[in-house]
N, C-alpha and C positions, 0 to 999 in steps of 0.2 A: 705097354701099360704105362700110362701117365702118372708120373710120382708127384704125389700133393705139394703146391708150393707152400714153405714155409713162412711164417706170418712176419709182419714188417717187424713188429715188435712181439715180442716175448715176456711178461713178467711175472718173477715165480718168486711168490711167497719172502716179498719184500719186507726188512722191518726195517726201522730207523728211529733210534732213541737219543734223546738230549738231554746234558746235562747242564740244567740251570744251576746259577751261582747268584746268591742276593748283590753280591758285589768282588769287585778283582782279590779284594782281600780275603774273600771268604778262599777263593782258589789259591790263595798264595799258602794258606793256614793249610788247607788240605794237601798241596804238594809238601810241603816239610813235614808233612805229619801230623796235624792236628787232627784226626779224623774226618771223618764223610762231612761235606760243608756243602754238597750238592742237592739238589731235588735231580729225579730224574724224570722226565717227559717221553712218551712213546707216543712220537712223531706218524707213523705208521706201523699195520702188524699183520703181518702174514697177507700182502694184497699180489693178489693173484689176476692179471689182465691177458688176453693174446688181440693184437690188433691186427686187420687183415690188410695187406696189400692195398691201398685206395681210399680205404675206409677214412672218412672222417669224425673223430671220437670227442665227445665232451667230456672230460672231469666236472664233478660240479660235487657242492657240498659248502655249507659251512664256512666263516674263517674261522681257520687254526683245528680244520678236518682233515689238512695234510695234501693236500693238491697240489700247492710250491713244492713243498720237498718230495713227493714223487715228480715232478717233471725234471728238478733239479739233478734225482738219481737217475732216470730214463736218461737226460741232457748228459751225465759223467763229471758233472761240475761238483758232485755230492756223491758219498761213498754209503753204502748200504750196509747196517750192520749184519743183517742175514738175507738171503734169496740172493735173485741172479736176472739179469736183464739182455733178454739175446736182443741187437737190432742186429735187421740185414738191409742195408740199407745204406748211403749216406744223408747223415743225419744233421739237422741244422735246427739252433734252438731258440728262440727270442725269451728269455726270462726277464730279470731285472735288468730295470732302463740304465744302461750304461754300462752293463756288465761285461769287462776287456778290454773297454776305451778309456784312453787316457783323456784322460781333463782337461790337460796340455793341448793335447795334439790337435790336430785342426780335424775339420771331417775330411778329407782327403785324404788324410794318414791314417785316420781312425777307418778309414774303407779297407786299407793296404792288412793294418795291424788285425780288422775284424776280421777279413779272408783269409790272414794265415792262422789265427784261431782255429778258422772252421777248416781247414785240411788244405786251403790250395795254395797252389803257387801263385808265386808273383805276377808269373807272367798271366794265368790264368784271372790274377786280381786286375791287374792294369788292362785286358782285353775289357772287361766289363765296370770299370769302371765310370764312364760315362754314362752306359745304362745306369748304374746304379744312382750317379749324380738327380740323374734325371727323372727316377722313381722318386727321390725322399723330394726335388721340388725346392730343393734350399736354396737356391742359386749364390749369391754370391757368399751366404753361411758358411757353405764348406770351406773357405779359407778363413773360418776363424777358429779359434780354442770350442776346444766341446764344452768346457765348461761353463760359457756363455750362451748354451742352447738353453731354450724354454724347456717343460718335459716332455711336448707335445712335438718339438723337435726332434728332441735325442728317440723318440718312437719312432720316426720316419728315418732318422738313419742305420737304427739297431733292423728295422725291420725289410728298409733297402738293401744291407749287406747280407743281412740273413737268407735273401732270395739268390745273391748271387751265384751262389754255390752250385742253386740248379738241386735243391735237396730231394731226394725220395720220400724223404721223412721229415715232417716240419712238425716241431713241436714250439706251441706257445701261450707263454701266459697274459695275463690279466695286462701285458704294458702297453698291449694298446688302446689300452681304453681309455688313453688321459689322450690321445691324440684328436686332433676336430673332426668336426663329426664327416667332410668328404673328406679326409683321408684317410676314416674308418669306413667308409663306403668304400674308397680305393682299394682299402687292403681287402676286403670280403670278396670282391669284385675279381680278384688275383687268386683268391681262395678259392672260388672257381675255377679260374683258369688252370691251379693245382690241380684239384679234384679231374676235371676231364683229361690229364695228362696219366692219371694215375697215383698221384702224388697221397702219401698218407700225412694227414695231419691228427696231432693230440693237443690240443688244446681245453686251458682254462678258462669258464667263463661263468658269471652270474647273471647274464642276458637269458633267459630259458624260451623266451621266444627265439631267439637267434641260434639256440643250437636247437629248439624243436624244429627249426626251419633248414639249417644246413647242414646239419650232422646226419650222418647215419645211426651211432650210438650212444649212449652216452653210461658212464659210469657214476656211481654216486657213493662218497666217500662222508663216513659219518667216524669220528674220533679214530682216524686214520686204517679203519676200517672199510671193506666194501658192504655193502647193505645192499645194493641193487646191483644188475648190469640188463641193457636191455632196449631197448628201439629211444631214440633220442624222445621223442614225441612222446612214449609213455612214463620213460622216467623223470622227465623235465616235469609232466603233473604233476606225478605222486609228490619230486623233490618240493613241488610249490605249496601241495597240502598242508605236508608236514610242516613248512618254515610259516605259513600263516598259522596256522595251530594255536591256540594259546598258549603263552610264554610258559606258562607251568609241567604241558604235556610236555612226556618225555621223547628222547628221539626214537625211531624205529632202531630196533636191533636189529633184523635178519632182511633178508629178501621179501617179508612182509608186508615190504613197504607200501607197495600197493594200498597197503588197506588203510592207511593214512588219510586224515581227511581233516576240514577245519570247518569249524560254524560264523569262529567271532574271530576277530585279529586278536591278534596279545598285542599287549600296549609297547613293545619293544620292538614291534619292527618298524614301524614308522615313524619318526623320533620326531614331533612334530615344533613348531615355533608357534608364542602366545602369546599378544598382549593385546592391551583395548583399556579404555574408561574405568570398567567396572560397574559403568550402570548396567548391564545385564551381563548373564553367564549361559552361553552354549555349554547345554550339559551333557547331551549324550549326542552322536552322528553314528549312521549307522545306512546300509544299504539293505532292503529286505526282498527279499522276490515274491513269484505273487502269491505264492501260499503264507505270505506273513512272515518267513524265516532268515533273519540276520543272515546275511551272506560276505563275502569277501572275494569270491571265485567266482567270476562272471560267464558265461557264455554269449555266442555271438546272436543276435537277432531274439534274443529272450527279454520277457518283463519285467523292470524291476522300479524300486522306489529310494531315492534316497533322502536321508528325514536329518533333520535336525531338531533338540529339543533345546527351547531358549525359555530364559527364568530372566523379571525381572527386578532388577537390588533397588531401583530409583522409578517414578515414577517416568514411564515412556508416550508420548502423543503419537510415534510415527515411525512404529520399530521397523527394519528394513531387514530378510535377513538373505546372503545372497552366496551359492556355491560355483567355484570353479572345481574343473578336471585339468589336470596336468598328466604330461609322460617325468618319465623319470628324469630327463635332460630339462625341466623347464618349461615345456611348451605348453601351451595352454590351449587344449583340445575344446574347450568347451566352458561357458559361465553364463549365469543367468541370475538375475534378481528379481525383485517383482515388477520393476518399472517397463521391461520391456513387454512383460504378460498383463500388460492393467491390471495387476491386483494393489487393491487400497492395500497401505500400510496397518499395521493394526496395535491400538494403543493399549499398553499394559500397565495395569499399578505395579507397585512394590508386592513380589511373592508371586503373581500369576506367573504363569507358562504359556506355551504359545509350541506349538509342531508346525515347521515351516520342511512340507515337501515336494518333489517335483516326482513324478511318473514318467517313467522311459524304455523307448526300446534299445536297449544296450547294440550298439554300430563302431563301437571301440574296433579297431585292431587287436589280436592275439597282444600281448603284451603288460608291464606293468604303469602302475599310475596312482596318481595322490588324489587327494581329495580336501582343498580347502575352504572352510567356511566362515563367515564373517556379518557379525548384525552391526548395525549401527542406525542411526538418524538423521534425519535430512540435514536436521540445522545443527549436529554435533559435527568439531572438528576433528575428531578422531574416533576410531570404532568402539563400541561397546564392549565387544569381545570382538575377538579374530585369532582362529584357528588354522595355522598353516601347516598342510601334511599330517592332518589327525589321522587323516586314514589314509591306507594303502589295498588299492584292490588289482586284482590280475583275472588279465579276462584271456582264457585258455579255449583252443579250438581251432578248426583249419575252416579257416574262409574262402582257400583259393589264390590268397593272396601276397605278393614276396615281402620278406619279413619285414623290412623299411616303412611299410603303409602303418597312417594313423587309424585310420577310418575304414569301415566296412561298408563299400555300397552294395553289397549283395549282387554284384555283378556276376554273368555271365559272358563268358568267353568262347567266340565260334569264327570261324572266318566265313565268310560271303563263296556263292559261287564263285567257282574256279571259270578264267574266263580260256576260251580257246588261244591259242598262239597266232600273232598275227605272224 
């Protein structure tokens, strides 16, 4: 009879509480005695997780839903006021960028001191050091002070060392996200090469295409709370409904979460930049689909509109009004004005309005994205209005395609006849 193997991770009914102080003196007041001078914060409370042998798991949630400080206590770098964390396993953690290296030390030494950190010998450090030199890509870096690294730096050698070890269980957060973008391909790329070995990883992230794409599961933490647990792909929606939602709904309490859902953005997630003239004013942008309904949650290969409504404060001969799509890094997937559609411009008095839209088949990638709009006039030197990141939309659903891709060509994938052996 085969005895169940036990899970990589174990986590039973964790809690963790802080206590804030407005200032050192208020703690100084309360150690001598002057009464409670704290607030107290519950960090986490009763989270209860088992992760399986292989498995690749998302945390996701919120900031300040407690995601750092469960990895920090999973990690052992942080102490848990109640519950108990089995790993079986050795474990290897990438948290905060620089967390055990000295400032001083060069990266070379900062390799030796980050391996005995994580449990190994010397000798074991200096066999793999090389590899490791030659994963973070620093070349002549590594003989200087770490304190001189960029942050996109100190990521490639936090997350070089961290491999060294050869871990079973790699847990990590949010640090590499400040790394460039092919050394965040590298690392994912590696995260692979984990996963087919066995390897369990628990990682933080707010990419939810990226863990709908490479995780297995994903957990979802609300006011350090579990609210969900559940296929990466299903909880990475719901977790998106909810955070587009309007700013006013409240969060899901239970495993409900499912039923989560959003019409309109709240004006808090997309925190957008604005100026212009003032001879006219974009007043409302907005995405609708084809039944008419403000939307924010795109699907792949569906129809949609997105509109802008413009008011004009100054008399206009040749209002222009013109929208770009971005990803979240910048990129500009897409722009269009009238000039390149031959549509005349259209002249407004002072008070008229004007809806300038365009019609699409939505061919986005899975993924998030902004939406900036912008009027202005041939012979003005600067825009009328200009809305940058008014809106943030996310377009959810499986195309077939690995997470990286902008664009959906609705391809199909097949190989050709197999030809005989010569």
């Amino acid at each position: 009879m085969n005895t169940p193997q036990a899970p990589a991770l174990r986590i039973s009914g964790v809690s963790k509480a802080f206590e804030i102080y407005a200032s050192p003196a208020q703690m100084l007041l309360e150690l001598i005695g002057f009464g409670t001078r704290h607030e107290r914060f519950q960090a986490l409370t009763g989270v209860s997780v088992e992760i399986n042998r292989g498995e690749v798991v998302a945390i996701v949630g919120r900031n300040g839903a407690g995601k750092s400080t469960l990895l920090k206590i999973v990690a052992g770098t942080l102490a848990a006021d109640s519950g108990a964390v089995a790993v079986n396993g050795r474990l290897s953690a990438i948290l905060e960028l620089g967390t055990g290296f000295h400032p001083d030390y060069t990266g070379r030494e900062n390799i030796i001191m980050g391996g005995l950190c994580l449990g190994m010998t010397r000798r074991e450090i200096l066999a793999k050091q090389d590899e490791v030199a030659a994963f973070s890509e620093l070349g002549d870096f590594l003989d200087r002070p770490f304190r001189t690294y960029s942050s996109g730096m100190q990521a490639r050698l936090c997350f070089s060392t961290a491999l060294a070890c050869e871990p079973s269980i790699l847990v990590v957060d949010e640090a590499l996200s400040v790394g460039d973008v092919r050394f965040q391909r590298k690392c994912f790329a590696h995260f692979e090469q984990l996963r087919a070995r066995g390897t369990t990883i628990l990682l933080v992230s707010h990419d939810m295409n990226a863990v709908a794409q490479i995780c297995d599961r994903a957990v979802w933490l609300e006011r350090g709370k579990v609210v969900a647990v559940g296929s990466a792909k299903e909880v990475a929606e719901n977790y998106l409904r909810a955070m587009l939602a309007p700013s006013d709904a409240s969060a899901p309490k239970s495993s409900d979460a499912a039923a989560a859902s959003a019409t309109h953005l709240g004006g808090d997630i997309a925190p957008e930049m604005r100026y212009g003239s003032g001879a006219a004013v974009i007043e409302r942008v907005e995405v609708v689909d084809a039944a008419g309904n403000p939307v924010d949650l795109l699907r792949p290969r569906a129809s949609y509109t997105l509109r802008a409504r413009v008011r004009a404060v100054r008399p206009l001969d040749d209002l222009h009004v013109g929208f770009a799509i971005r990803t979240v890094r910048g990129v500009e997937v897409f722009s269009i004005n009238p000039r390149p559609q031959r549509v005349a411009p259209v002249p407004l008095a002072p008070g008229e309005g004007v809806t300038a839209e365009i019609a699409f088949t939505n061919h986005l990638a899975p993924g998030d994205y902004f939406v900036t709009v912008g009027a202005w006039g041939l012979g003005d030197d600067a825009h009328h209005d200009r809305r940058v990141d008014v809106l943030q939309l996310h377009v959810a659903g499986d195309i077939g395609a690995l997470a990286q891709s902008l664009v959906d060509l609705d391809a199909e994938y097949r190989f050709t006849a197999k030809e005989s052996a010569r």
